[in-house]
FIPA-997459 format. One record per residue (C-alpha): x, y, z. Coordinates in Angstrom, 1 decimal. Layout:
BEGIN
+--------+--------+--------+
!     px !     py !     pz !
+--------+--------+--------+
!      X !      Y !      Z !
...
+--------+--------+--------+
This chain:
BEGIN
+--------+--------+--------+
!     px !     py !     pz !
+--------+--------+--------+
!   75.7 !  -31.2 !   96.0 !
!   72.2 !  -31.1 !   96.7 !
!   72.3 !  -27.5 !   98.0 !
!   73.7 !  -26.5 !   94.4 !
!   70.9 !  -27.7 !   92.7 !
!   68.4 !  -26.1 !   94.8 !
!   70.2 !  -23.0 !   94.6 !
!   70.5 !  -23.4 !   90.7 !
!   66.9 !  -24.5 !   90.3 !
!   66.4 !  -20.8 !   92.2 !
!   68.6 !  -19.2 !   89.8 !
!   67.8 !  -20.2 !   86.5 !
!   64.4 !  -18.6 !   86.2 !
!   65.8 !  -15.0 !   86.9 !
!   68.3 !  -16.1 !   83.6 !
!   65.2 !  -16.0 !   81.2 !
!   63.9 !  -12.8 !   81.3 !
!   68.1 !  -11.7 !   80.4 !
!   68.2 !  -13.5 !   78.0 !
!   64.9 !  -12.3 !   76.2 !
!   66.1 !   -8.3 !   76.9 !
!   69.5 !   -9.4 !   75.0 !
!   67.6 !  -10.9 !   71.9 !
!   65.3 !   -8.2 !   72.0 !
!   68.3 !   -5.5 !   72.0 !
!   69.9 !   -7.9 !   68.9 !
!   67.1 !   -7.2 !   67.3 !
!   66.5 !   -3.7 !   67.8 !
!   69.9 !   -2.5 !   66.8 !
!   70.1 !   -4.9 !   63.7 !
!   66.9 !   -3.7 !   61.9 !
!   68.4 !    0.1 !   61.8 !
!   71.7 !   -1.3 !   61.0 !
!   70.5 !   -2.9 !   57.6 !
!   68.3 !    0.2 !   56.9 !
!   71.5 !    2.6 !   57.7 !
!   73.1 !    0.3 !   54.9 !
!   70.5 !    0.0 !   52.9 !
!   70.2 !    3.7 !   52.1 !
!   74.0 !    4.1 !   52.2 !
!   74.4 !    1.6 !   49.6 !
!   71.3 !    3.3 !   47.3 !
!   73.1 !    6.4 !   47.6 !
!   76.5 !    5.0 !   46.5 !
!   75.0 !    3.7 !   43.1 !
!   72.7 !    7.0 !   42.2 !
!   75.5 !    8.1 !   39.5 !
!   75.4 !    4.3 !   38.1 !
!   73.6 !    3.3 !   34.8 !
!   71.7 !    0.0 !   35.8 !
!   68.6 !   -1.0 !   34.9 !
!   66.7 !   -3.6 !   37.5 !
!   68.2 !   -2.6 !   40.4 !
!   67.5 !   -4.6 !   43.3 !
!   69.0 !   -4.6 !   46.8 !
!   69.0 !   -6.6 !   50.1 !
!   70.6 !   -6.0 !   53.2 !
!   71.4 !   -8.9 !   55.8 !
!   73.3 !   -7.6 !   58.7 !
!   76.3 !   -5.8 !   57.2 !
!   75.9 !   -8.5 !   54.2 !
!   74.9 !   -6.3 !   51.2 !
!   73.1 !   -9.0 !   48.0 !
!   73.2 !   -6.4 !   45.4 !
!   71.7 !   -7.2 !   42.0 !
!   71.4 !   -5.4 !   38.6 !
!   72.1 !   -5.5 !   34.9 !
!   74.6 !   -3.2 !   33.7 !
!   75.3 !   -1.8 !   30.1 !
!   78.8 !   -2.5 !   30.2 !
!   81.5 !   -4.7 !   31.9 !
!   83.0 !   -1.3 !   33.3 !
!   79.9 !   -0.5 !   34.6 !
!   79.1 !   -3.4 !   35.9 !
!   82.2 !   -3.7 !   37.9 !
!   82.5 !    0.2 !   39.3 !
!   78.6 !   -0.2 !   40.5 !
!   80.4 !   -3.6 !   42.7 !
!   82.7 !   -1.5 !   43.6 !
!   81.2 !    1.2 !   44.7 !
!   79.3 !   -1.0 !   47.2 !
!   82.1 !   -2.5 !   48.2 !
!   83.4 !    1.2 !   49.2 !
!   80.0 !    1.8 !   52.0 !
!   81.3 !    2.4 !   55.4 !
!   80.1 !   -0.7 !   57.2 !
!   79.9 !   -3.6 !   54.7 !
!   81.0 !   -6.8 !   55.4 !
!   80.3 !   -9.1 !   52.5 !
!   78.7 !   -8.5 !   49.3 !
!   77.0 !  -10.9 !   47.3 !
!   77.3 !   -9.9 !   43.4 !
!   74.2 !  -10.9 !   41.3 !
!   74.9 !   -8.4 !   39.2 !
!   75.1 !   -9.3 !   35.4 !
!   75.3 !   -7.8 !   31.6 !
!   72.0 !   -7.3 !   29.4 !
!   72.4 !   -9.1 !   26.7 !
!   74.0 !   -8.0 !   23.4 !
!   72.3 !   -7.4 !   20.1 !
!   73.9 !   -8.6 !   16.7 !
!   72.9 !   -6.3 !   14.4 !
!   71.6 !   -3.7 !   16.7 !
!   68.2 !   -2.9 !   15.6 !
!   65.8 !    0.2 !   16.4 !
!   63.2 !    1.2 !   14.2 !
!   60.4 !    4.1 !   14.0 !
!   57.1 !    2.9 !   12.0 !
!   54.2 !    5.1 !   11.4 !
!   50.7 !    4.2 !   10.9 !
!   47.5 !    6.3 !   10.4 !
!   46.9 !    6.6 !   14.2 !
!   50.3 !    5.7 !   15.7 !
!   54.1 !    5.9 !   15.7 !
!   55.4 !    2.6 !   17.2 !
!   59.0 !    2.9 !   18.3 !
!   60.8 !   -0.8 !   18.4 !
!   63.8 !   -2.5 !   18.8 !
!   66.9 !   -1.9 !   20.7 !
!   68.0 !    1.5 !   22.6 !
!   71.5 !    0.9 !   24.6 !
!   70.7 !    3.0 !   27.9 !
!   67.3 !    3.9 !   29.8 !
!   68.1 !    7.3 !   28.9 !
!   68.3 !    6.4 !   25.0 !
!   64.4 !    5.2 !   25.7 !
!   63.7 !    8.3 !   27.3 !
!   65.0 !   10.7 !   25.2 !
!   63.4 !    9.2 !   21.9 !
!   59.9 !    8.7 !   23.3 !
!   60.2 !   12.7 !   24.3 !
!   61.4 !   13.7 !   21.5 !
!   58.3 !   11.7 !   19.7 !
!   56.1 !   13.1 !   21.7 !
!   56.9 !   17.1 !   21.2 !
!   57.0 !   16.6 !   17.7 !
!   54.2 !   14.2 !   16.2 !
!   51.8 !   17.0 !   17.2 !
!   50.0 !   14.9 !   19.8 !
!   50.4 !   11.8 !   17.7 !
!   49.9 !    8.8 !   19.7 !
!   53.4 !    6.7 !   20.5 !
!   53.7 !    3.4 !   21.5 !
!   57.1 !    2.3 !   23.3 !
!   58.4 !   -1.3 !   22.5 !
!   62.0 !   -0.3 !   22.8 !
!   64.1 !   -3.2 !   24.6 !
!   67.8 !   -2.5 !   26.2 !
!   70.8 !   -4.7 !   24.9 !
!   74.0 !   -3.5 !   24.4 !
!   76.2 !   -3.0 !   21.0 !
!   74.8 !    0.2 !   19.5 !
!   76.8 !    2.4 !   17.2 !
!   78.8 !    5.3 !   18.0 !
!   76.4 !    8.4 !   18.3 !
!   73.3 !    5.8 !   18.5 !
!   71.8 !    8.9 !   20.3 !
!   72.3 !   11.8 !   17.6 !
!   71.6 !    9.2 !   15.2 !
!   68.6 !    8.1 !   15.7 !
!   66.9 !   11.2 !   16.8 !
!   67.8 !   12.5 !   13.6 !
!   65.3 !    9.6 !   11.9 !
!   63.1 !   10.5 !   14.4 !
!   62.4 !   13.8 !   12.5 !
!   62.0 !   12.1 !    9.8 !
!   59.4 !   10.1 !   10.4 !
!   56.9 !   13.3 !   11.3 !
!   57.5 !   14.0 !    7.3 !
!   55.6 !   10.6 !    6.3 !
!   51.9 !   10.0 !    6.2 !
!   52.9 !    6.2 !    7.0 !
!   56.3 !    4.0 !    6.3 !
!   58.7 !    2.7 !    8.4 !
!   62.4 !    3.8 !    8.9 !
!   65.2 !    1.0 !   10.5 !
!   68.4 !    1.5 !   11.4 !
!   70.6 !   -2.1 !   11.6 !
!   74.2 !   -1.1 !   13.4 !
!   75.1 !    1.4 !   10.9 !
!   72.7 !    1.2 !    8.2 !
!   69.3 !    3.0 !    7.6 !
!   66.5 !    1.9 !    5.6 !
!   63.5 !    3.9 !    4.9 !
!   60.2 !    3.1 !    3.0 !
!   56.6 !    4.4 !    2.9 !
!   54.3 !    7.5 !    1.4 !
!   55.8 !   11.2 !    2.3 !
!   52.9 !   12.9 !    3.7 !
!   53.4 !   16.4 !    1.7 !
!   54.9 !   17.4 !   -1.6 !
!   58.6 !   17.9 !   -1.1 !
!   58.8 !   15.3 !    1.7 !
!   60.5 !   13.2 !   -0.1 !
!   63.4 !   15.3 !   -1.1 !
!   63.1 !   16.7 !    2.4 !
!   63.9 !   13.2 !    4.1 !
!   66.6 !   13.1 !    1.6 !
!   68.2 !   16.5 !    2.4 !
!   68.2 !   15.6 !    5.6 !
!   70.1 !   12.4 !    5.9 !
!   72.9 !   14.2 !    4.1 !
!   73.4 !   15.3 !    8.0 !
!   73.7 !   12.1 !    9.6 !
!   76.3 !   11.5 !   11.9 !
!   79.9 !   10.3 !   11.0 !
!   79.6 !    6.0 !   10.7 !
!   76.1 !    6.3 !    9.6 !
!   74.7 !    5.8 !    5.4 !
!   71.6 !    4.7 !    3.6 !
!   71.1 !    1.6 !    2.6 !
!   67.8 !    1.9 !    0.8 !
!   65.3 !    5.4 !    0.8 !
!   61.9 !    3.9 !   -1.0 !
!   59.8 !    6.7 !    0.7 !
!   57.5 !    7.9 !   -2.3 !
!   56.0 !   11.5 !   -3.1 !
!   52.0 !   12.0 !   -2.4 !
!   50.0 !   11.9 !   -5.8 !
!   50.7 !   15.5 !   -7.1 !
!   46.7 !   16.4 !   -7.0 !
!   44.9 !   19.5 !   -8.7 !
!   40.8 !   19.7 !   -8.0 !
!   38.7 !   21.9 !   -9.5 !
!   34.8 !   22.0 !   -8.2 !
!   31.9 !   24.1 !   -9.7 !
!   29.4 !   24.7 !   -7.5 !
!   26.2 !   25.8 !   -9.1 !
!   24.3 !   26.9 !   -5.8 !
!   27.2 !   28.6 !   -4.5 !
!   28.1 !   30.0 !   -8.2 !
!   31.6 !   29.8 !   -8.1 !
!   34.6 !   27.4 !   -8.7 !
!   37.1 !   26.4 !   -5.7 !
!   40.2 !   25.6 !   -6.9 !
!   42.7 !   23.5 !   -4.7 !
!   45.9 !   21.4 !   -4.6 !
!   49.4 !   22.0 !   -6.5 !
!   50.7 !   24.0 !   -9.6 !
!   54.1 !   23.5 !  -10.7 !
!   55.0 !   27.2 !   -9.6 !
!   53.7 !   30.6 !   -9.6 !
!   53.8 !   31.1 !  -12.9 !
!   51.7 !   27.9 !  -14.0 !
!   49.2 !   29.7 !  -10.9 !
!   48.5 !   32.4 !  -12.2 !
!   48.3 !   31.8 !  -15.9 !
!   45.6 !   29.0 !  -15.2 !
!   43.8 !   30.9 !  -12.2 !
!   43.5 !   33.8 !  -15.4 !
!   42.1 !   31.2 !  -17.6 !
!   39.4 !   30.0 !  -14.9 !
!   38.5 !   33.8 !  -14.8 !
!   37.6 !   34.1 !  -18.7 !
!   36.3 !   30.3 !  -18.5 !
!   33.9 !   30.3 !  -15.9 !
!   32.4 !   33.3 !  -17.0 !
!   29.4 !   33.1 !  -13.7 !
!   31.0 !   31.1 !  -11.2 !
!   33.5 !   33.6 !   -8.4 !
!   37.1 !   31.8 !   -9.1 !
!   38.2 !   31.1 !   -5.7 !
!   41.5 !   30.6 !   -5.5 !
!   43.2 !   27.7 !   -2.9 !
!   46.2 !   26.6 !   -5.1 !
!   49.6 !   26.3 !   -3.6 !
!   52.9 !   25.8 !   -5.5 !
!   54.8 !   22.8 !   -4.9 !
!   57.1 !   20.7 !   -6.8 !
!   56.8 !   17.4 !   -8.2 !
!   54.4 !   17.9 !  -11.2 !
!   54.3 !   15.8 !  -13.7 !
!   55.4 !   16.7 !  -17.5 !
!   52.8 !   18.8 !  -19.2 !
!   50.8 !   19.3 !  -16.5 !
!   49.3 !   22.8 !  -17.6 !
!   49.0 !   21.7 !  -20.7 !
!   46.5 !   18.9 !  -19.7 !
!   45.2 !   21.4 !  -16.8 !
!   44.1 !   24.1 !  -19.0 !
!   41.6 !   22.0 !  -21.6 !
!   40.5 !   20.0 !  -18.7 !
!   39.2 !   23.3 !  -17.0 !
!   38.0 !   24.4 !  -20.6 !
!   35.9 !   21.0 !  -20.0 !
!   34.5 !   21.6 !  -16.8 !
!   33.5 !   25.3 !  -17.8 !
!   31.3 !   23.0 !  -20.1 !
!   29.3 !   21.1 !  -17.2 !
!   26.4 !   22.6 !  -15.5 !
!   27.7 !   21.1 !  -12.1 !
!   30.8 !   19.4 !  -12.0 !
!   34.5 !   18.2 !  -10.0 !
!   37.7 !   18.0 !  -11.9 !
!   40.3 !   16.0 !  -10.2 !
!   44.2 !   15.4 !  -11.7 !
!   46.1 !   13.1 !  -10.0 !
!   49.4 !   12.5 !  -11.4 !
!   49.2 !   12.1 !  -15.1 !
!   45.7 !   11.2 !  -14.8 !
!   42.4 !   13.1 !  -15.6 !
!   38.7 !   12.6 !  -13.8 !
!   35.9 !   14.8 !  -14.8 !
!   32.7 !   14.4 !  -13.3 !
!   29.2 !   15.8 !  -13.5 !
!   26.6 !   17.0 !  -15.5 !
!   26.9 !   18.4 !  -18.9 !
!   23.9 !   20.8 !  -20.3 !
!   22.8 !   18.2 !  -23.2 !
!   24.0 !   15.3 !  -25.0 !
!   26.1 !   16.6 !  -27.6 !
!   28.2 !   18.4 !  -25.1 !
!   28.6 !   15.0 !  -23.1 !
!   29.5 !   13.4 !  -26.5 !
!   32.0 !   15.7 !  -27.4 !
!   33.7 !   16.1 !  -23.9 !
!   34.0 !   12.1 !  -23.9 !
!   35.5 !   11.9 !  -27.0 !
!   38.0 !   14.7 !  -27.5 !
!   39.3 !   15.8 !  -24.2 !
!   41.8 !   13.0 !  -24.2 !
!   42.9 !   14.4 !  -27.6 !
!   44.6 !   17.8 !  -25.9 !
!   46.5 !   15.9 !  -23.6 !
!   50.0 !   16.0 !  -23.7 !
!   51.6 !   12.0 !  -24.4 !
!   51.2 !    9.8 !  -21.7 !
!   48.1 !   11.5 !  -19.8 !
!   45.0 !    9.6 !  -19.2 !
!   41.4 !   10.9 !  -19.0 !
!   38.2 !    8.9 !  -17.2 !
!   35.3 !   11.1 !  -18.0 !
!   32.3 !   10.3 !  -15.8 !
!   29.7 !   12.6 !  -18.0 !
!   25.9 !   12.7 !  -17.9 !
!   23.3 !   15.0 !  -19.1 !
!   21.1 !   17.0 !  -16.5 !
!   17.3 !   17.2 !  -17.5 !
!   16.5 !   19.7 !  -19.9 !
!   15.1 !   22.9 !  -18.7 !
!   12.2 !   24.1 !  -19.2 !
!   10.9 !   25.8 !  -22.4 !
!   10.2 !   29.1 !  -22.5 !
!    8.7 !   32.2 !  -25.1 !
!   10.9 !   34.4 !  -28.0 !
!   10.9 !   37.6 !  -25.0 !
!   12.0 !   35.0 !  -22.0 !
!   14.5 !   33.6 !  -24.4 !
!   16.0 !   36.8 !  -26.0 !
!   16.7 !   38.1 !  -22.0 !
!   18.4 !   34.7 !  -21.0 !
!   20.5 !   35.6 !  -24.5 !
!   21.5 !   38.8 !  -23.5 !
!   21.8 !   37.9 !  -20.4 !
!   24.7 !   35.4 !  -21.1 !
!   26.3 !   37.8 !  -24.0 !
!   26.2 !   40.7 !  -20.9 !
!   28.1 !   38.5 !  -18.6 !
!   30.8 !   36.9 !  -21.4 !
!   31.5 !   37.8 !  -25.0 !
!   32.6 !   35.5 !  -27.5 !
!   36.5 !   34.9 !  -28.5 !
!   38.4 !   34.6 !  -31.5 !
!   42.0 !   34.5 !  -32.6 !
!   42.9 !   38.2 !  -33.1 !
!   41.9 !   38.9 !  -36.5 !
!   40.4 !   35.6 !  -37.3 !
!   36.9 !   33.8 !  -37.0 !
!   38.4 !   30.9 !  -35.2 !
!   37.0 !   30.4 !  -31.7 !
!   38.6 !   30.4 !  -28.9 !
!   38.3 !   27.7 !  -26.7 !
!   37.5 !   29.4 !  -23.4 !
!   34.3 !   30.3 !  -24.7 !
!   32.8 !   26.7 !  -25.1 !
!   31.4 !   27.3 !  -21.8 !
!   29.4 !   30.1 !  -22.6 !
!   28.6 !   28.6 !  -26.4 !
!   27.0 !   25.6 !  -24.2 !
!   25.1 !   27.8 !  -22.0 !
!   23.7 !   29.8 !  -25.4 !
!   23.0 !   26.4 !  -27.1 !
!   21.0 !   25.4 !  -23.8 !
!   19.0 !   28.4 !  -24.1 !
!   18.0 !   27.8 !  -28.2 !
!   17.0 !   24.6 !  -26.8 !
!   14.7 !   25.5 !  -24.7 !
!   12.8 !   28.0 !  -27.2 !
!   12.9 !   25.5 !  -30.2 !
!   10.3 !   27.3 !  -32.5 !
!   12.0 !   30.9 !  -32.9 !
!   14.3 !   32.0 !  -35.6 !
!   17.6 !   33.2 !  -34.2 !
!   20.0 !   35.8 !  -36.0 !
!   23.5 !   35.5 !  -35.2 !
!   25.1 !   38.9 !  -35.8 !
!   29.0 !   40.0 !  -35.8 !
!   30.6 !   43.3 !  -35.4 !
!   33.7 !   44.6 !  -35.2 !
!   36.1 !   48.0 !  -34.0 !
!   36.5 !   50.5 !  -36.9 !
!   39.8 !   49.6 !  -36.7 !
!   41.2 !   48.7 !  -40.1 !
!   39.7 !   48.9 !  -43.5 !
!   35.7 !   49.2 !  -43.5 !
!   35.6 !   46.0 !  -46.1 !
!   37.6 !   43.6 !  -44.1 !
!   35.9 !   44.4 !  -41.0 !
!   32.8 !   43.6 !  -42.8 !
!   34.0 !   40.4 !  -43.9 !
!   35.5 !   39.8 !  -40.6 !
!   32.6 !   39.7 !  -38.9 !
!   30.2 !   37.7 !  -41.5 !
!   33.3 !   34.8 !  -40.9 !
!   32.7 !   35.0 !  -37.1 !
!   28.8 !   35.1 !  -37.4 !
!   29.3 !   32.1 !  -39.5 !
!   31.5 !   30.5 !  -37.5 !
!   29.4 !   30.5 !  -34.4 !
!   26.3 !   29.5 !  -36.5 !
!   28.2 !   26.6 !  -37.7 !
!   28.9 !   25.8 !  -33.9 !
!   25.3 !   25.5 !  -33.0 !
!   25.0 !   23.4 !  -35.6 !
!   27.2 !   20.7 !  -34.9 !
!   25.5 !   20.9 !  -31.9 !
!   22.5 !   19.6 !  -32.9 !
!   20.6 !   22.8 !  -33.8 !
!   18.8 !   23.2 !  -37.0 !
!   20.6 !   25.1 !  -39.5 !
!   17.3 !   26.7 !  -40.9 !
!   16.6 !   28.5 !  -37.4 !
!   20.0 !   30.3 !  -37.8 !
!   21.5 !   33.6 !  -40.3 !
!   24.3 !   34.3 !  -40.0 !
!   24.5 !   38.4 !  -40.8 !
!   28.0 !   40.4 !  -40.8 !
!   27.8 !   44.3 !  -39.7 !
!   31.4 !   45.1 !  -39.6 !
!   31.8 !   48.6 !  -37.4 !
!   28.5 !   50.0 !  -38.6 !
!   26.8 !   49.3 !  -35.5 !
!   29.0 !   49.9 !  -32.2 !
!   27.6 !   49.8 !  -28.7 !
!   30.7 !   52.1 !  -27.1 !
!   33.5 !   54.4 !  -28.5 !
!   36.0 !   53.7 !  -30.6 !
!   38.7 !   55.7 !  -29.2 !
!   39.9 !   53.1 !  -26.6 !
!   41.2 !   49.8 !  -25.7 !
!   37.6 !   48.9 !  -23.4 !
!   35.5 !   50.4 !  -26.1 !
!   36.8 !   48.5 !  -29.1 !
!   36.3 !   45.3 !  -26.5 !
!   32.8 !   46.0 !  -26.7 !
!   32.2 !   46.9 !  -30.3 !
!   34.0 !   43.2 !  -31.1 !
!   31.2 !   41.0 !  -30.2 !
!   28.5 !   38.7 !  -31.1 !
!   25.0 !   39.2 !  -30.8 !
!   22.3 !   36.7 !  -30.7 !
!   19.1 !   37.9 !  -32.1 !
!   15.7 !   36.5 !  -31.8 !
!   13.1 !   37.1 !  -34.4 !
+--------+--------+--------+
């Protein structure tokens, strides 16, 4: 017995470096084992819609966690691990996302932003709408606070991309879609948006309606500025159509008988009623103003700037309003701009002609009423009287010789009149003014056409 022991005491040594080989070995062959799994067991669930994935390999134990859209899902991504060559055991910590009740997403636009919220039902979903925002905000920043639940609609997908769309048509609002049911509110960011939106929802897919569509047109805005420096008059923003364009962009011509009309008007609908028949007067009024903007908003008139003395102001205050059509509102901002400065009879008479070379006069055909485009150049002749305040100042009217000699000659004594009685109101002093009536006796170009008859129908101003 003793001899075993001391042969046993010799033997046990040489055991221990075994023993450390087999662990070692173990160990060696386990570690690829579990990584040979490991990647067997990713590649199993590529086709699988999860979200969180998350797995563990312990020996040929498999802990495979995950949340999964659906119940189906959930169980054929199990499953499927189940199915790897070489799996022992698997632990299931896989588990639904929860459900949303109502299943909310929702697009809201600010001025810098497009904030996409709520619920999408797939990681896909999420990516498809932020793409889609992206390629077509026009480099609009979007901000993704999309969550994933399960319960969305049929065609959540077709859907919502449609609203998507909809939201690059609004300068800011909000559009919500609960399950089935859409929800839109906020300022359309052009003319026609509005009706736009609306056109397009008539596409939605099958299931889907609108609740509520409280998206609002952009004021319908017309601006007119005259720019002294530049000498001309930009016009910009809407006209009804292109009819209403070009009737009032021919007015501005005869009005703003200096200034270059320049012409940045687009047709759009949405204008209010009577809009050209507030337009027109108010441009008549601006014609009036030595510098001056014109903005109509809506059903509402502003009109700006300096008029050429303060009769002109008075009158533009007071009766503009009065052309209006019912329901129009008018906010004159009007002052007077320092009076130039005086000048002699032979200064004055060039600035006269001058004004009279440039513009002529109108009247109603065959009458001595004036027409109200030329209260722009009647202001700009009144200025000039004023600022040679001690001459005498004949106002002289001629005709065509078209019709009988003595009612041309009455004609034009009614139309020299009329224009002296203009001045007057004014503020000038009747006693600087005669009015003196020439009929056809004095013509400044032939008779025997359209352009020279123009010419021979005019008024002169005279100084003596």
């Amino acid at each position: 017995m003793l001899g075993l022991f001391r042969w046993s005491g010799k033997w046990w040594p040489g055991v221990i470096p075994l023993v450390i080989f087999w662990a070692f070995a173990a160990w060696t062959s386990t570690e690829p084992l579990e990584a040979d799994l490991a990647l067997r067991t990713t590649a199993a669930l590529k086709d699988t819609v999860l979200d969180k994935r998350r797995i563990s390999v312990a020996g040929r134990d498999v802990t495979f966690a995950a949340e999964a859209f659906s119940e189906e899902g959930r169980r054929a991504a199990v499953d499927s691990v189940e199915a790897v060559p070489g799996v022992r055991l698997v632990n299931d910590e896989t588990r639904l996302v929860p459900e949303a009740r109502p299943f909310v997403w929702s697009a809201e636009r600010d001025v810098v932003r497009v904030t996409l919220s709520g619920n999408a039902p797939l990681p896909a979903s999420k990516a498809k709408l932020m793409e889609a925002a992206r390629a077509g905000l026009g480099g609009v920043e979007v901000v993704d606070r999309m969550g994933l639940s399960r319960g969305a609609p049929p065609r959540f997908d077709s859907a919502t991309l449609l609203l998507l769309d909809q939201i690059g048509k609004l300068k800011d609002g909000k559009i919500t879609l609960s399950d089935n049911k859409i929800r839109l509110s906020g300022m359309a960011r052009e003319l026609g948006g509005r009706e736009a939106i609306a056109a397009a929802l008539r596409n939605l897919p099958e299931g889907f309606s609108v609740a509520a569509n409280e998206v609002k047109a952009p004021p319908y805005i017309f601006q007119a500025y005259k720019d002294p420096v530049a000498v001309t008059v930009t016009l910009t923003g809407y006209v009804p159509d292109n009819n209403v364009h070009a009737a009032l962009v021919a007015a501005a011509g005869r009005t703003f008988f200096k200034e270059k009309v320049v012409d940045n008007l687009k047709a759009s609908v949405g204008a209010p009623s009577g809009f050209a028949n507030a337009v027109a007067p108010a441009l008549g009024a601006l014609s009036r103003l030595s510098t001056g903007t014109l903005v109509v908003s809506d059903r509402e008139v502003k009109l700006s700037g300096d008029a050429l003395y303060e009769a002109a102001a008075g009158q533009i205050r007071a009766g503009l309003g009065k052309d209006f059509p019912q329901g129009w509102q008018f906010k004159p901002e009007i002052s007077v701009r320092p009076p130039a400065a005086p000048v002699d009879a032979t200064v004055c008479q060039q600035l006269f002609s001058d004004l009279l070379g440039k513009a002529r006069i109108r009247f109603e055909s065959g009458k001595a009423d004036i027409v109200a485009d030329s209260t722009g150049l009647l202001d700009r002749l009144i200025e000039t009287a004023l600022r040679c305040p001690n001459t005498s100042i004949e106002i002289a009217g001629h005709t065509d010789s078209d019709g009988e000699e003595a009612a041309n000659q009455t004609l034009s004594e009614k139309r020299a009149q009329a224009v002296t009685d203009y001045l007057v109101k004014a503020g000038l002093q009747a006693s600087r003014f005669s009015a003196v009536g020439y009929g056809a006796t004095q013509p400044i170009a032939g008779n025997d056409t359209d352009q020279g008859k123009a010419q021979n129908r005019r008024i002169d101003f005279v100084v003596k």
